[in-house]
C-alpha angles and dihedrals in degrees: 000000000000110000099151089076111100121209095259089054142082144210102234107207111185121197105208113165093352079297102123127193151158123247107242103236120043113253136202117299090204092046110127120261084250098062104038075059098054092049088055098052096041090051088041092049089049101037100261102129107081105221089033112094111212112276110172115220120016138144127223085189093131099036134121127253113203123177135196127188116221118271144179094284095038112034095196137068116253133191118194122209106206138160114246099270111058092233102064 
């Protein structure tokens, strides 16, 4: 599904106003928390996040930052960007 992703690589899925997407382009699995932020909000802010409707300035300040090695059902790294609560 997603075999441009290298080990060293992640799918990044972001939760903003119960809307949920993928960033386009795979990023760092080993990014900061900081700047996998700052790539969210700056997609989000510029429509690039497909499922995210455009939505100018925000802050993901107080968000969550969950991340999940590859494994046998899902061969790829993934890092999730949620607000606190899981329902958004």
């Amino acid at each position: 599904m997603y075999p441009d992703i290298r080990p060293h690589e992640a799918r990044l899925n972001v939760t903003w106003r119960g809307q949920n997407g993928d960033l386009i382009d795979p990023v760092p699995y080993s990014a900061s928390d900081r700047q996998l932020k700052r790539w969210a909000q700056e997609a989000i802010e510029h429509g690039g996040i497909s499922g995210i409707g455009r939505r100018g300035p925000i802050s993901l300040r107080d968000f969550v930052v969950d991340r999940f090695p590859a494994s046998a059902t899902t061969p790829f790294n993934r890092i999730f960007i949620r607000p606190k609560t899981p329902f958004g």
